[in-house]
VEXDREN-2710 file (C-alpha; in Angstrom, 1 decimal):
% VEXDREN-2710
k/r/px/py/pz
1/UNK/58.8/137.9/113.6
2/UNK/59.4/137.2/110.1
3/UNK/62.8/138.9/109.9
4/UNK/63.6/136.9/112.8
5/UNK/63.0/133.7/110.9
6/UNK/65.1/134.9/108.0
7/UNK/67.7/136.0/110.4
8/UNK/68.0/132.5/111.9
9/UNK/67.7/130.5/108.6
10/UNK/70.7/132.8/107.3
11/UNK/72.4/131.6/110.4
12/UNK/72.0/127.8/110.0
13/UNK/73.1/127.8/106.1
14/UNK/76.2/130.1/107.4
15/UNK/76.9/126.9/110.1
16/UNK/76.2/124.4/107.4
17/UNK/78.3/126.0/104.9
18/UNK/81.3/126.0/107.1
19/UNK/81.0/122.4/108.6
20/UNK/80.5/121.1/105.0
21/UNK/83.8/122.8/103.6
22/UNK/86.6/119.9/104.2
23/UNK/90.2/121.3/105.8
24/UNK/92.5/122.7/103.4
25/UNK/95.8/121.0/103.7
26/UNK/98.4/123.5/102.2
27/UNK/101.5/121.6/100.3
28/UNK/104.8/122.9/99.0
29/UNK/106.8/121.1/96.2
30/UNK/109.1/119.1/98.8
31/UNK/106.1/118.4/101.0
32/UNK/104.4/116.5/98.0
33/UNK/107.4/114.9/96.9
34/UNK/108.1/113.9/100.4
35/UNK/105.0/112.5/101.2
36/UNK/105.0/110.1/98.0
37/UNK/108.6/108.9/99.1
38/UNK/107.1/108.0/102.2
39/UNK/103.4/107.0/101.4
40/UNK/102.7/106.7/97.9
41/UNK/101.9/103.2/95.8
42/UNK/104.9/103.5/93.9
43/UNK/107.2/104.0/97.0
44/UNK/105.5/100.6/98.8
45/UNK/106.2/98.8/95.3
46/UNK/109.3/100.3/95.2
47/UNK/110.2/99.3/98.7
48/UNK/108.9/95.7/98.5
49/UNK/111.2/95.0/94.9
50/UNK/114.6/96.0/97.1
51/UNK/112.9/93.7/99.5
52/UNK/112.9/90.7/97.3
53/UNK/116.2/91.5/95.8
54/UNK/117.6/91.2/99.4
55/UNK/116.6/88.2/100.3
56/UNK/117.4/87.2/97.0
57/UNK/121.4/87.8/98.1
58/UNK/120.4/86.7/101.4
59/UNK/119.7/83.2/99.9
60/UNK/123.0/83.7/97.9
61/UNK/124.8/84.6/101.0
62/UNK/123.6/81.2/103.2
63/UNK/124.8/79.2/99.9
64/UNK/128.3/79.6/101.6
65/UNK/127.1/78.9/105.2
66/UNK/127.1/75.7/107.1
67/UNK/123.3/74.1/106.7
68/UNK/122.1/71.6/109.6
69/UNK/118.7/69.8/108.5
70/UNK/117.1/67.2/110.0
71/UNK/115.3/64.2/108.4
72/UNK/113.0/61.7/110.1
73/UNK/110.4/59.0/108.8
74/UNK/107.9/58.2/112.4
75/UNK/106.1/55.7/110.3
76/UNK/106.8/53.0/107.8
77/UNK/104.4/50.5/108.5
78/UNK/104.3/47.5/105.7
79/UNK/101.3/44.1/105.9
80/UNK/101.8/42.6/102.9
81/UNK/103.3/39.2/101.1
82/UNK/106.6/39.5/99.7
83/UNK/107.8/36.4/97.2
84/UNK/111.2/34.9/99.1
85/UNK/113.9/33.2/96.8
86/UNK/114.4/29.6/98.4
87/UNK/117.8/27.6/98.2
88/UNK/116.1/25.6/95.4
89/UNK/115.7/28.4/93.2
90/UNK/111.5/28.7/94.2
91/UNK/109.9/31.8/95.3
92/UNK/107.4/31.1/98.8
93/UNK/105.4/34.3/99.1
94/UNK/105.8/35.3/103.3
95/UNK/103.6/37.7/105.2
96/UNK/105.5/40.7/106.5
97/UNK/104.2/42.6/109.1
98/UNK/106.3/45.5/110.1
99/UNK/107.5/49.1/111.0
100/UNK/110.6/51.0/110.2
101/UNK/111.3/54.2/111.3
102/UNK/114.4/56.6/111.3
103/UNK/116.1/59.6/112.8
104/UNK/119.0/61.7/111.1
105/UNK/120.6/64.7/111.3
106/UNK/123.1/66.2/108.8
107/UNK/125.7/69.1/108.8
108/UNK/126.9/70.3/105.4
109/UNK/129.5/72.9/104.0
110/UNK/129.2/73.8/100.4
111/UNK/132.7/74.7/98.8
112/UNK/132.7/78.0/96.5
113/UNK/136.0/77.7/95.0
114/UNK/135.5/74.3/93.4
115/UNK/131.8/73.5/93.4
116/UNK/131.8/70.6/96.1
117/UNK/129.9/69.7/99.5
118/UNK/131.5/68.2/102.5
119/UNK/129.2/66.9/104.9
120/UNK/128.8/65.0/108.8
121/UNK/126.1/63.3/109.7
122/UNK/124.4/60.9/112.2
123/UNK/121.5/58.4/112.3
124/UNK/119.3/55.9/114.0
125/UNK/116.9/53.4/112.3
126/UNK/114.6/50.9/114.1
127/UNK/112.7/48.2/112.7
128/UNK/109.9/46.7/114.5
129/UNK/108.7/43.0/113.5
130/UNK/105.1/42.3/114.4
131/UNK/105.0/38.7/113.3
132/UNK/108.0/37.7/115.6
133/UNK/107.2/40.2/117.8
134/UNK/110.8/41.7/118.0
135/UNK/112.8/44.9/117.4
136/UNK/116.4/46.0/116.1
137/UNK/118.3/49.2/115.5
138/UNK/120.9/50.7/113.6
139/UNK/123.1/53.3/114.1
140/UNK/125.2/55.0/112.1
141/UNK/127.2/57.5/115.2
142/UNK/129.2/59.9/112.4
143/UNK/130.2/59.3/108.6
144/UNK/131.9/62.3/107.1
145/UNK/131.9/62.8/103.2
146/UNK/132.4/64.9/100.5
147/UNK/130.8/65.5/96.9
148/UNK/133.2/66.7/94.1
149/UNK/132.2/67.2/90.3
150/UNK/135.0/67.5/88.2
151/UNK/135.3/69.2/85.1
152/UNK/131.7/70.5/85.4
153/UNK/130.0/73.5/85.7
154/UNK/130.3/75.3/89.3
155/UNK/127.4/77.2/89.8
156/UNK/128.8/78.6/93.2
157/UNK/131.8/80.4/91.3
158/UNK/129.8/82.2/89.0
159/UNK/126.9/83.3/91.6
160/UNK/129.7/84.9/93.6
161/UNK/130.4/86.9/90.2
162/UNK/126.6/87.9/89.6
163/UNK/124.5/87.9/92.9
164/UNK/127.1/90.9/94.4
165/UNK/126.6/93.0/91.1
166/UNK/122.9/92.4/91.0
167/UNK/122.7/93.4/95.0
168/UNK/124.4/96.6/94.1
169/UNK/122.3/97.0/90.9
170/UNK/119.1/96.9/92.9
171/UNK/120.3/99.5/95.0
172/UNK/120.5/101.9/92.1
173/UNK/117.4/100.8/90.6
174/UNK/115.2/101.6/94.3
175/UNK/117.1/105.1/94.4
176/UNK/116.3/105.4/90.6
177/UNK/112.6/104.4/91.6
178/UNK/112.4/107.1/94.0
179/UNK/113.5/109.7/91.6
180/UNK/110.8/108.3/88.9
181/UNK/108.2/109.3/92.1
182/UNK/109.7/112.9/92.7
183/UNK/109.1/113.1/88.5
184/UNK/105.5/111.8/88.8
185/UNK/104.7/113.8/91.8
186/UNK/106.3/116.9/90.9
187/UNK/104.2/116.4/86.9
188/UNK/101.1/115.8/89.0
189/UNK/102.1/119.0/91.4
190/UNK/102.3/121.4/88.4
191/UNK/99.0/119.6/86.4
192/UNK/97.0/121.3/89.8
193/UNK/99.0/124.2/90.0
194/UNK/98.1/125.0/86.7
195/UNK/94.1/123.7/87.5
196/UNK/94.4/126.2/90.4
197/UNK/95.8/129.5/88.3
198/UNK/93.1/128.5/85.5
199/UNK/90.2/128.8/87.8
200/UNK/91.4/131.5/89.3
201/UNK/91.8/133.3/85.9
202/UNK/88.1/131.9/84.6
203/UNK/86.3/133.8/87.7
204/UNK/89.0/136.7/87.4
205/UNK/87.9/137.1/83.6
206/UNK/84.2/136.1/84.3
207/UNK/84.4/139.4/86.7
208/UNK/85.7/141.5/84.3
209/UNK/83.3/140.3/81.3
210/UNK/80.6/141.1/83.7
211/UNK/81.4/144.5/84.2
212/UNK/82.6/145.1/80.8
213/UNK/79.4/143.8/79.9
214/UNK/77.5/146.3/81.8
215/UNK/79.6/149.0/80.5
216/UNK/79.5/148.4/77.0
217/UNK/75.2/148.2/77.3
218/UNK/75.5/151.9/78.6
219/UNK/77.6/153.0/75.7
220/UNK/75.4/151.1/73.4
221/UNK/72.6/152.9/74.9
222/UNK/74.2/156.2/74.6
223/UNK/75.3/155.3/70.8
224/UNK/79.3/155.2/71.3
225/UNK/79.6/151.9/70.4
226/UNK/78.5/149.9/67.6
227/UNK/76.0/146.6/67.8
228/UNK/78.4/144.1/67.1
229/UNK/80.7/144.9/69.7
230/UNK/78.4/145.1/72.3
231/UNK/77.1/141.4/70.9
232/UNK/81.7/140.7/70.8
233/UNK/81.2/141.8/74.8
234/UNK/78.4/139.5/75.2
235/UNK/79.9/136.7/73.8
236/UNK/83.0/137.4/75.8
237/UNK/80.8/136.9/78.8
238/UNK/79.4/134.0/78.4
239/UNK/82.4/132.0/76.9
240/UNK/83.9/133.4/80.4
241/UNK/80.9/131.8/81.9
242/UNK/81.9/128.3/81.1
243/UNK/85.5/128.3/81.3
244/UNK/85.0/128.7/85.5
245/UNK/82.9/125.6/85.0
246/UNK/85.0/123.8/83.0
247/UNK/88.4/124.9/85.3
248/UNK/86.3/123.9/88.4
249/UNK/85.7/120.1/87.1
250/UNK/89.2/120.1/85.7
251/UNK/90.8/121.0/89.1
252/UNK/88.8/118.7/90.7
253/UNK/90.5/116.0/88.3
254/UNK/93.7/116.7/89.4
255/UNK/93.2/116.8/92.6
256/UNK/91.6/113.4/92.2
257/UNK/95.1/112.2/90.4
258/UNK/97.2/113.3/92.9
259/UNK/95.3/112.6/96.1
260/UNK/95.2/109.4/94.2
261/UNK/99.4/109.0/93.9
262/UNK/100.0/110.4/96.8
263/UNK/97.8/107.9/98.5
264/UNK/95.7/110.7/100.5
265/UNK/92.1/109.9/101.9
266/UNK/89.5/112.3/100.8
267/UNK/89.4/114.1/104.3
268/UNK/91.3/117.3/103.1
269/UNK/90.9/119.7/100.4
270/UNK/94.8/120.5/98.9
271/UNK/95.8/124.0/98.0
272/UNK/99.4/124.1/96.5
273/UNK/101.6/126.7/96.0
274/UNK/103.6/128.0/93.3
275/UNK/107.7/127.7/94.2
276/UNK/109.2/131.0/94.4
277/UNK/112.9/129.9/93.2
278/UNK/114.8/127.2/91.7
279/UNK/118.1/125.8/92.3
280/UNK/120.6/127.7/90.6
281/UNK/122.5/124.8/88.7
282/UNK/124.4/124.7/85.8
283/UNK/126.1/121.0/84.9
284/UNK/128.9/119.8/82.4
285/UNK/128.8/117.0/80.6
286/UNK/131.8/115.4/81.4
287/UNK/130.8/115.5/84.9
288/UNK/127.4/114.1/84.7
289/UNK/128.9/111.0/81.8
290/UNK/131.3/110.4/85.2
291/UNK/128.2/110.6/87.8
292/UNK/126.3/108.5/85.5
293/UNK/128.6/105.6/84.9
294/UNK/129.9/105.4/88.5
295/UNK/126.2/105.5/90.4
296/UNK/123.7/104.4/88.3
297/UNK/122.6/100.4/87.8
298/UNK/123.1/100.9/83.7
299/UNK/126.9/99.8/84.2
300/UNK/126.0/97.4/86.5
301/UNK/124.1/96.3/84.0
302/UNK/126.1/96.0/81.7
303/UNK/128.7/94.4/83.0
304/UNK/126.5/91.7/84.9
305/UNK/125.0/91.2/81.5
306/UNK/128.6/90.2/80.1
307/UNK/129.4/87.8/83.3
308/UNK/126.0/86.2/82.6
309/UNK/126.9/85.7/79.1
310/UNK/130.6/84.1/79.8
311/UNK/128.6/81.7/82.4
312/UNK/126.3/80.6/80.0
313/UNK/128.8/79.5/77.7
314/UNK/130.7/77.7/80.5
315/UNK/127.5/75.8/81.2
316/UNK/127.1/75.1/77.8
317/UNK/130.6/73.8/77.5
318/UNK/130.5/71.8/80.7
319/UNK/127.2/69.6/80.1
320/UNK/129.0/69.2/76.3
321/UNK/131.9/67.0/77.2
322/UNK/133.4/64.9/79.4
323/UNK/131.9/65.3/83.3
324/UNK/132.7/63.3/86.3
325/UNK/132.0/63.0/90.0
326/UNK/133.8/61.9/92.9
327/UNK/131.7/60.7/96.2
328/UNK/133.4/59.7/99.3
329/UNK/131.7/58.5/102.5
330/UNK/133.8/57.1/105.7
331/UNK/132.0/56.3/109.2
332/UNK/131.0/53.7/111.7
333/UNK/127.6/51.8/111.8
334/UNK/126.1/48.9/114.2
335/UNK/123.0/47.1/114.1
336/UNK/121.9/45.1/117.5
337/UNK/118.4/44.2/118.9
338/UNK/119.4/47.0/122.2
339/UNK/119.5/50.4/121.2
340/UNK/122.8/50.7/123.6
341/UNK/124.3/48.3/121.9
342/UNK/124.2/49.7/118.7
343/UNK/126.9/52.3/120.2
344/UNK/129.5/49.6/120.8
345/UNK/131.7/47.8/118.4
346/UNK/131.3/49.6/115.7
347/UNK/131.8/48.3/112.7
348/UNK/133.7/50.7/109.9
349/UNK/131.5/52.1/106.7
350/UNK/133.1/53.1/103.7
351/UNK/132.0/53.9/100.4
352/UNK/133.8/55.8/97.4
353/UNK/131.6/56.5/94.2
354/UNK/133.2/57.3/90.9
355/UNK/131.1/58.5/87.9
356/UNK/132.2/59.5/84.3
357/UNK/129.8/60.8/81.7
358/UNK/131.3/60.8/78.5
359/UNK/129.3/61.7/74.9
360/UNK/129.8/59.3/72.5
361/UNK/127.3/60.7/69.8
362/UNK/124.9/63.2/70.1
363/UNK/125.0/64.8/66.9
364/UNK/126.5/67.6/67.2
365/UNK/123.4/68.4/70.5
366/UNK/126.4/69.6/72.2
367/UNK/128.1/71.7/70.2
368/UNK/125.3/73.6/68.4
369/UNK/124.4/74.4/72.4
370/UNK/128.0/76.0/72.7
371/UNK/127.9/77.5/69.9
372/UNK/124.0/78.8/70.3
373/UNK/125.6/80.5/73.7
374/UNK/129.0/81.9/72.0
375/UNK/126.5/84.0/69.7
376/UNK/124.5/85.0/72.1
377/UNK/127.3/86.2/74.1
378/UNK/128.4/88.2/70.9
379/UNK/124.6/89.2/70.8
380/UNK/125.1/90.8/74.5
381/UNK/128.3/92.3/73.8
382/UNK/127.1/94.1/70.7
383/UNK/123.8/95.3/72.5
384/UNK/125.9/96.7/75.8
385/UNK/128.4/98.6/73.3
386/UNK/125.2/100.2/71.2
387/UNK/123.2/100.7/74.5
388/UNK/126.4/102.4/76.1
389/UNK/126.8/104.6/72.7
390/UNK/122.6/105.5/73.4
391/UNK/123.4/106.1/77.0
392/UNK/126.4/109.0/76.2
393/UNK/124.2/110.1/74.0
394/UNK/121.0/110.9/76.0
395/UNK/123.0/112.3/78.8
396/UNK/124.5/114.8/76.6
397/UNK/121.2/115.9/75.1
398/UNK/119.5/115.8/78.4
399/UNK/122.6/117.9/79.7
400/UNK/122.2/120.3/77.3
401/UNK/118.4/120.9/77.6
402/UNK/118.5/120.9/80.9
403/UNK/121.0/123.7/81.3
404/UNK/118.9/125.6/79.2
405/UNK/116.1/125.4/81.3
406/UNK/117.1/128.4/84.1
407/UNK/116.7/130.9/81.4
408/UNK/113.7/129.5/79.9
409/UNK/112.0/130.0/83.7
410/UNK/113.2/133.8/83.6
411/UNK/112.1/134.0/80.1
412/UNK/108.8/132.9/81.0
413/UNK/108.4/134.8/84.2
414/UNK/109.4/138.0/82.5
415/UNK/106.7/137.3/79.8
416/UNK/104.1/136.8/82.6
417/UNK/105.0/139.8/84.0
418/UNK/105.1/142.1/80.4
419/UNK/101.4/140.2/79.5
420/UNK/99.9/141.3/83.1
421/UNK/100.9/144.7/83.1
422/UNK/100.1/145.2/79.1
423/UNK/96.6/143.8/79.9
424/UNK/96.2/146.3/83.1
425/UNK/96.9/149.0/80.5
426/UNK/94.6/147.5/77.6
427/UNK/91.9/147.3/80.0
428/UNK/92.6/151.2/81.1
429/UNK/92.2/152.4/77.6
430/UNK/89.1/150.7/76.6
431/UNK/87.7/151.7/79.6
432/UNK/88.0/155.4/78.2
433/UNK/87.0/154.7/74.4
434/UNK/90.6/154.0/73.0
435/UNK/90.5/150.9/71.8
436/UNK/88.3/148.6/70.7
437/UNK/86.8/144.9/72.5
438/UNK/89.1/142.9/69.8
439/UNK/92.2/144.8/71.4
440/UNK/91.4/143.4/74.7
441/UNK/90.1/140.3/74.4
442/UNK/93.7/139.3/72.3
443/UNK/95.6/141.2/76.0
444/UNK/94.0/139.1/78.0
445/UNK/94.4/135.7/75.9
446/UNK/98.2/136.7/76.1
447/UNK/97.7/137.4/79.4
448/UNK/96.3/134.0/80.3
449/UNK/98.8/131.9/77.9
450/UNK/102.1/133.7/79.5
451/UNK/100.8/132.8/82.8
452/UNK/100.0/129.0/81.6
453/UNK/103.7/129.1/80.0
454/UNK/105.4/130.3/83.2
455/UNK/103.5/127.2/85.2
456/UNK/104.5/124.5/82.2
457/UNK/107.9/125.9/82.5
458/UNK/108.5/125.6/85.7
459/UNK/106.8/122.1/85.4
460/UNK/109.2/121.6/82.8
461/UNK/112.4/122.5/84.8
462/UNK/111.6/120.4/87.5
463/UNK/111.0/117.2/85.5
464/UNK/114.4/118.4/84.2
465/UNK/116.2/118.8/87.8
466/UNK/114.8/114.9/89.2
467/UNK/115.2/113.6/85.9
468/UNK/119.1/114.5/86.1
469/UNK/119.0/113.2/89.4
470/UNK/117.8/110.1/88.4
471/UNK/120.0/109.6/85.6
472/UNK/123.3/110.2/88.1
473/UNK/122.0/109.7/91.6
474/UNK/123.4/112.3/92.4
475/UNK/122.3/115.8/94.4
476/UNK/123.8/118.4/92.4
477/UNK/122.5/120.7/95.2
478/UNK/124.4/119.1/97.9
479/UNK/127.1/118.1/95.1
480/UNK/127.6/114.7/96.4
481/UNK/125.9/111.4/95.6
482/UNK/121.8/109.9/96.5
483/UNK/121.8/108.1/99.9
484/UNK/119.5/105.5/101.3
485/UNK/119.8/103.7/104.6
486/UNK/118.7/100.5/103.4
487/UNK/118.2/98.6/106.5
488/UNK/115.4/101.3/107.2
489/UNK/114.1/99.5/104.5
490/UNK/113.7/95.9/105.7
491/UNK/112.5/97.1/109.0
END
């Protein structure tokens, strides 16, 4: 009876065991970068900024599109006295007890190419007069007019210089963005790869301390080894002994980080795996100076920079001197107590406004604000040329570390490999009295540091591989340039 109690409880704790485990979801390198393309924070952000810079040209765009707004006042009710200038010269305060109301439409063209607005629009007003208990209307069926400044500063010229470069630029800057989020996910990748291999080494070394251990008792027991290396063995043990319990927090860490990036619930375990290869690339400077100044946003950059800089001076020139503008306005209109009458015998409206501005003395306002933008234009110019001199430079360093970084992987992998196999034999020989505890303990911590080098190299050359991508948008793999189908986007 008793051993089938024990059998039974052995069999719930088994059950338990394995419904308490969560599912392990097993990830490659591309399967993490993809999902934080597609899911991650960072990719929503990055998503949501072309999103605004859209819209942004959108608005640009409808600056050159016909408009049609309406405007309407339902209610304009006035009780009140009002003082009323009598043929004497007196004022007689009358009571005034009315309504006005209004109805207009409006149909308007901006012009690009010289900074005006032409416009058509129609109306109807009615006025309602409680006290005499009567009503009127006016109607204005069309007037057609136009707005012109002159010798000021058109606004509409220069967006159509910027808001297309800036369009562009944000283009660049989501595919840079989504490069940034292979770097970050393919840093956090290795950071658990490397969590992974170091608990696996902890409870690999805790093994071997704990037969090592046992062995080194029985040849202390038999008098073939000394005290102090039996205590060395001891040691060995128990500092094994806590590294698996430090590696187990740690990877539980970076799984936290990049469940966390990747925007994962905590439903599923991850276990990643190590890449077996690498891409097999080897760049030249020249090319990747070309890929970098004809895809990335830094040109746009600085040349929309530049533009911005010319239009500020313009502005600053144009509100300096002399400004005018030229309003014309030419319709019909009709008043009449019917409102069908108000659509008959029209009478004609015209109106032309002239306006000058012309600074007679601000002292020297004006000018110090031209000359304020002049320098900060030369300001710009300098920055662009030092920032393009930095730019040539990076890529050229980052070209030439990372074509070193295929052989630093071999390197590395043939160091991992030498280590293993010169710890196998370490191990073989103390096991048989040739050398002593010091001997192996310094195998295997070469053992365990090539193996940590081999994963930060590898970490190392794929920082390297999307940080060159970022830098050109460009697939050096594919050898052609980063593509997006933006309207997937704005879905």
């Amino acid at each position: 009876m008793k051993k089938v109690i024990i059998s039974f409880t052995a069999i719930i704790i088994f059950i338990t065991t394995a419904y308490s485990q969560k599912p392990v979801n097993r990830l490659s390198l591309a399967e993490v970068i993809q999902l934080a393309k597609e899911q991650s924070p960072q990719a929503i952000l990055a998503k949501h900024k072309f999103r605004a810079s859209y819209w942004q040209y959108r608005s640009y765009k409808a600056d050159y599109l016909p408009s049609i707004k309406m405007t309407t006042s339902p209610l304009g009710y006035n009780r009140s006295l009002l003082a009323d200038l009598q043929g004497d010269g007196s004022y007689k305060y009358v009571e005034v007890n009315k309504n006005t109301s209004s109805l207009g439409f409006e149909m308007s063209q901006n012009i690009g190419l010289t900074g005006g607005r032409v416009f058509v629009n129609t109306s109807l007003d009615r006025n309602d007069d409680f006290k005499r208990d009567s009503s009127s209307y006016k109607s204005v069926p069309y007037q057609i007019g136009f707005v012109q400044p002159i010798f000021g500063y058109n606004e509409l010229r220069w967006n159509k210089k910027i808001e297309p470069i800036k369009y562009e630029e944000a283009k660049r800057i989501y595919l840079q963005m989504v490069e940034n989020i292979s770097m970050d996910a393919s840093r956090l990748f290795f950071d658990l790869i490397l969590a992974q291999q170091n608990l696996k080494t902890a409870k690999l070394n805790y093994a071997n301390s704990d037969t090592l251990y046992k062995i080194a008792k029985g040849r202390y027991n038999i008098g073939t080894i000394a005290e102090n290396e039996l205590l060395q063995m001891q040691l060995s043990f128990l500092n094994a002994k806590g590294s698996v319990s430090d590696a187990e927090v740690d990877i539980q860490l970076k799984k936290a980080k990049i469940k966390s990036f990747l925007g994962l619930n905590d439903e599923y375990d991850l276990e990643l795996s190590i890449p077996e290869s690498t891409p097999a690339t080897n760049v030249k400077y020249d090319e990747v100076l070309s890929f970098a100044k004809t895809n990335t946003p830094k040109a746009l950059e600085f040349t929309r920079q530049i533009i911005e800089a010319d239009r500020d001076v313009a502005k600053a020139r144009s509100e300096r001197g002399f400004s005018a503008d030229l309003s014309v306005n030419y319709g019909i209109n009709r008043d009449a107590e019917l409102i069908k009458e108000t659509y008959s015998n029209y009478n004609d409206l015209q109106t032309v406004n002239f306006k000058i501005s012309v600074p007679i003395l601000d002292w020297g306002k004006g000018k110090g604000q031209v000359k304020m933008a002049q320098s900060n234009r030369e300001v710009i110019r300098a920055t662009v040329n030092q920032e393009l001199i930095d730019f040539e430079q990076d890529i050229f360093l980052k070209v030439m570390q990372f074509n070193r970084q295929d052989d630093q992987v071999a390197l590395s992998a043939k160091a991992d490999t030498i280590s293993q196999s010169r710890y196998n034999v370490t191990k073989e020989r103390f096991l048989i009295g040739k050398i002593d505890v010091l001997d192996l303990n310094i195998a295997q911590t070469e053992r365990d540091a090539a193996k940590q080098k081999y994963i930060n190299t590898l970490s190392s050359f794929w920082q390297f591989y999307y940080n060159m991508r970022r830098l050109t948008l460009f697939d050096f793999e594919k050898q052609k340039p980063l593509e997006m189908d933006f309207e997937l986007l704005l879905k």
